[in-house]
N, C-alpha and C positions, 0 to 999 in steps of 0.2 A: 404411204399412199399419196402424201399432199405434194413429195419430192416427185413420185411419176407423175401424178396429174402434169406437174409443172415445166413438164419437158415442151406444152406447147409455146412457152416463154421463148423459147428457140435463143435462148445464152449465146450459143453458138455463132451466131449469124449477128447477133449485136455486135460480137468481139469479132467478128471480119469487118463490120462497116466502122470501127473506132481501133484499128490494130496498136495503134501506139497507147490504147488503155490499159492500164495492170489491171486493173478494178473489171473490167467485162470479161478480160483474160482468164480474172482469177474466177469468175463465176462458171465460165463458162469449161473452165477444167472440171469446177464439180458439177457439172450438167452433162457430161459424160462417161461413157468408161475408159478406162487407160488402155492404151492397144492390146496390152501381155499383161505384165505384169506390173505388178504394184495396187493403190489402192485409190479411188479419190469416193466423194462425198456417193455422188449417183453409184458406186458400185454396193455401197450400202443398201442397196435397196430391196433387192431379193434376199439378202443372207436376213434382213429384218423381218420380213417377211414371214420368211422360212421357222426363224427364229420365234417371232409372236405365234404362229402355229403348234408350236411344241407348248411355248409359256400358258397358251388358253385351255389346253388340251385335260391336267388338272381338273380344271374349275367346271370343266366340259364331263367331264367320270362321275364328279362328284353330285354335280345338279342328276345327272339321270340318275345315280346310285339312291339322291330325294327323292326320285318321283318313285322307286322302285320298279323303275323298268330292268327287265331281267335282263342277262350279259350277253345272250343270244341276242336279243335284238340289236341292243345298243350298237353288237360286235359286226350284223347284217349292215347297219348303219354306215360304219367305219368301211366297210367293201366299198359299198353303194360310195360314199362321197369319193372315196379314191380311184371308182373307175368315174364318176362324174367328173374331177377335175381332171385328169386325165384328158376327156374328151373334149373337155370345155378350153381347154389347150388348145388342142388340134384346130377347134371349129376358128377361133379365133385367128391362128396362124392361117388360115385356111380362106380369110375373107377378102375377096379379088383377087381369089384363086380358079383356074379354067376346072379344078377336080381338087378333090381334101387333099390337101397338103401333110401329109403323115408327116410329123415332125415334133419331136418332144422333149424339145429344148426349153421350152417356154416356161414360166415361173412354176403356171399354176399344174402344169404337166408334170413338172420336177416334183411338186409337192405332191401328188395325187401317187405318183409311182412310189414313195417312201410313205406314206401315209398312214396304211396299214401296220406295220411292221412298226412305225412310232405307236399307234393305238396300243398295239398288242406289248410294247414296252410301257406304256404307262400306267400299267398293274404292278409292273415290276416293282424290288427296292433300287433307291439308290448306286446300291451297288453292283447292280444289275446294268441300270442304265449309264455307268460312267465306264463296265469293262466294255458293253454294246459299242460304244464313241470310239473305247480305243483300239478294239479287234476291228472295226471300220477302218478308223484313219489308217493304223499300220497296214492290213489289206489292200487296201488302196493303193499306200503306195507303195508298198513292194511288188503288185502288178505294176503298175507306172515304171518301177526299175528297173524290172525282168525284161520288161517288151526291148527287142531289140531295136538299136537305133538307127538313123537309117544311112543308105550308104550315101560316098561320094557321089552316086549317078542319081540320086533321086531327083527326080524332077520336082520342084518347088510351085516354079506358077501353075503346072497342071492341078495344085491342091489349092491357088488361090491365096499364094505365100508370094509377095512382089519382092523384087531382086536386092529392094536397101530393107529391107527384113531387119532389126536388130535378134534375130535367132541367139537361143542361149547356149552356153556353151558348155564342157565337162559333162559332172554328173545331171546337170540341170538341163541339159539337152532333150534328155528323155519328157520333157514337158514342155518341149518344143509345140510352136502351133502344127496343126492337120498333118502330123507324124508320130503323134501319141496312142498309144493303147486304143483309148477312148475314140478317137479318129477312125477307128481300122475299122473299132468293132461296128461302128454306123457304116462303115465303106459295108460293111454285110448287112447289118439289120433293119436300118433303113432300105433297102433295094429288097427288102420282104414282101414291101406294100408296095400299092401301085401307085407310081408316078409321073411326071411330065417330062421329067428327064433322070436318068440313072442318076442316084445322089454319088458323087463326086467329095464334095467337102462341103462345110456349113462356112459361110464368109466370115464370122468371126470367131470363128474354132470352138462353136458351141457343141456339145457331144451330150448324148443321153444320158452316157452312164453319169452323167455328174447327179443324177439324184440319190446315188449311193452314199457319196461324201454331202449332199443336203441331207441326206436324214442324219448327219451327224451334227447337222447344225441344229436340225430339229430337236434332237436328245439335249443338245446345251438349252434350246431354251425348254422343254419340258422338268430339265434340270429345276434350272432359274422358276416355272409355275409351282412346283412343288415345293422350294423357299417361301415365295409369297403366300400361298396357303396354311402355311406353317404359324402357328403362334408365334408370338414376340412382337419387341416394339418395330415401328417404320424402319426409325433410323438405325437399328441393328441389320433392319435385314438390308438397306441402302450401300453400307458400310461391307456389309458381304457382296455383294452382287459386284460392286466396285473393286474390290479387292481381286474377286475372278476375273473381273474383268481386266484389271491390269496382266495379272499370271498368262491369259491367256496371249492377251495383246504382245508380251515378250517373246512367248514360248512360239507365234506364230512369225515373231520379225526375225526370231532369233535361226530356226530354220532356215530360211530365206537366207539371212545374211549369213550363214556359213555354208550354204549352198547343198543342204540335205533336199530340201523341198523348196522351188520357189513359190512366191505368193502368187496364183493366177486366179482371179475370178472367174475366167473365161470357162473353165474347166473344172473349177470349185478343188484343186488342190490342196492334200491336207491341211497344209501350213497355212492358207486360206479360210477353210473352215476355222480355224484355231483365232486369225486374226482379226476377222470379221465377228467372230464369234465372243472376242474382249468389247471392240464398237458398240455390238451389242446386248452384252451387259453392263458398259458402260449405260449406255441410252436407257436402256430399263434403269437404272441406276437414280441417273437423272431425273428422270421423271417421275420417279416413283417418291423422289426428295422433294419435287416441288409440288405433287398434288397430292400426298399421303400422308403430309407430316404438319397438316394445320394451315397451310398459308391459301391464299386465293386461288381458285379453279376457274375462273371465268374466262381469263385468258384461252384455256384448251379447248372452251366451244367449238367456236371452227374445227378444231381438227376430233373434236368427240363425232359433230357431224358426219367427216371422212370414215371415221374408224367402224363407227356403226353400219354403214354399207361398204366394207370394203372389195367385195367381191364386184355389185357393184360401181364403184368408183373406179374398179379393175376394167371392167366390160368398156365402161364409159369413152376411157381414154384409148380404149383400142376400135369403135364402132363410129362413134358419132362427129368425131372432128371436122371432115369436111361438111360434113352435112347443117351445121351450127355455122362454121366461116360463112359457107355460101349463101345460109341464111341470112344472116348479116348483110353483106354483099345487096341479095336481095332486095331488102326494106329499107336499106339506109344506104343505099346508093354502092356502086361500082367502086367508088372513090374512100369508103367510111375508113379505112385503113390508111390507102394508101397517102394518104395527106398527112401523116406525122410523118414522112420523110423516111430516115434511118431506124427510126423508131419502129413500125409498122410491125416487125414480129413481135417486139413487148406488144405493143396494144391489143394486137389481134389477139395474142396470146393470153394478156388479164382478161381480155372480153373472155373467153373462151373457157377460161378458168371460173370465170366467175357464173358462167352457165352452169358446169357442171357443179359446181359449189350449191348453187340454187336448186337444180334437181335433189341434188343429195338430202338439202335440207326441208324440199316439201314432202320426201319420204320418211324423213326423218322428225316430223312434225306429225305426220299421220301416223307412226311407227310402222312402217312397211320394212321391212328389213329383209334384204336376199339372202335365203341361207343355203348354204350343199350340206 
């Protein structure tokens, strides 16, 4: 969550005002996504996401199974929050829109549409929830290989595909941008609902179905929650989670590099799910080494503050931005920015950050916390 907030840092824009920088270059690659394919730090963002969903989800069964709320309700529950974020999607895409934007690309969309269906796996065993993963991924993408490809005449930029394209080639073609399965099936299901113009193609070849391959991210980390609930020492269970997450980390480059599945975030491709999916259990890994096994916690404040309202810290960075700049602006003059020169999107940017850090934490001092 503290990686999106941080997108108002604008990386980007420092590394155009200092081009000959490696150092703003190298930030500002992971303050984005990769066009297609491959992977950098900001694509991490939703698969962890995704992934801390399934991991809470456990601990989430268990607390209600304390209080002896019965499975009917709990189960009422799990609907309700998944048509909530569902809509809480939309509303969001939808803001400085002339009419709702029906569109369910967005994170929390993605999550709400698999949500149920991870609920109703996490009664399951183990064994249940690792064949769930792999009757997904293979699904997936044996639709992805069937679809046929498209022809010589396909028009490209009417899909919003520009002419120096690095389009993939061979069997990895079929995971081509806004020519893929996933692509078609919004050229229908999108034009269901009503909107401002017939949807055509999403600009950066985001498609719905991808919450199908996200609940498979979600199964890895409900995987990963039900390790941690599990007896044993820390660093036993550190040394597991590490360990998958290397397997995974292979099994999804290794796809890739022999060209069965390429790695596309855009589209959440199996090999994707798999790679993202090592990252993080790596990260769970990590962090469960430095704040689970005796050593100092103080450091994690800050980002305990983020985690406790993530939802949230979610709204935040998609509602209030300008409304905070201008304020700014405002009170401290026309200029409060613009006088560090090159600098200006950093500054603006920590101001900005450091707003919503302060919100978060006088919610988080009163314990208000947003919950679906």
């Amino acid at each position: 969550m503290l990686l999106m907030m941080a997108e108002v840092l604008h990386l980007g824009r420092m590394a155009k005002s200092f081009p000959d920088s490696g150092f703003w270059s190298f930030l500002a690659f992971h303050q984005s996504h990769v066009p297609w394919r491959g992977c950098s730090l900001h694509d991490l963002i939703q698969p962890s996401f995704s992934f801390l969903v399934g991991v809470a989800l456990p601990f989430s069964l268990a607390a209600r199974a304390a209080r002896n709320e019965p499975v009917w309700r709990t189960t009422l529950h799990a609907l309700w929050r998944s048509v909530l974020l569902v809509a809480l999607g939309v509303f969001l895409r939808s803001v400085g829109r002339s009419q709702t934007n029906f569109t369910f690309e967005d994170t929390l969309s993605q999550i709400g549409l698999g949500y149920f269906f991870l609920y109703l796996l996490g009664y399951s065993r183990p064994v249940v929830q690792w064949t769930a993963l792999a009757v997904i991924l293979a699904g997936y993408w044996a639709a992805f290989a069937a679809y046929p490809l498209p022809r010589p005449s396909f028009d490209w930029q009417a899909v919003g595909v520009p002419p120096d394209w690095p389009h993939l080639t061979g069997f990895a073609a079929h995971w081509d941008k806004n020519s893929n399965l996933a692509w078609a099936f919004d050229g229908w299901f999108l034009n269901l609902f009503p909107r401002e113009q017939p949807f055509i193609h999403n600009g950066g070849g985001y498609a719905t179905l991808s919450f199908v391959p996200t609940l498979g991210t979600m199964i890895l980390g409900l995987i990963a929650g039900g390790w941690l609930r599990a007896t044993g020492a820390a660093w036993g269970k550190v040394g597991r989670l590490a360990l998958v997450g290397v397997l995974l980390l292979a099994a999804g480059w290794g796809l890739d590099a022999l060209g069965v599945c390429p790695s596309v975030k855009r589209i959440w491709t199996p090999s994707w799910v798999l790679l993202s999916g090592g990252w993080c259990f790596l990260l769970l890994a990590g962090f469960l080494a430095l704040l689970d096994t005796g050593g100092p916690q103080g450091w994690a404040f800050p980002l305990r503050v983020i985690g406790a309202n993530a939802i949230t810290a979610y709204c935040l960075a998609h509602l209030i931005d300008g409304f905070v700049v201008a304020s700014f602006r405002t009170h401290l003059g026309r200029d409060v920015f613009t006088r560090f020169g090159p600098y200006e999107p950093l500054v603006s940017g920590a101001a900005l950050l450091a707003v919503y850090w302060l919100i978060l934490y006088w919610m988080y001092r009163r314990r208000l916390f947003l919950k679906i």
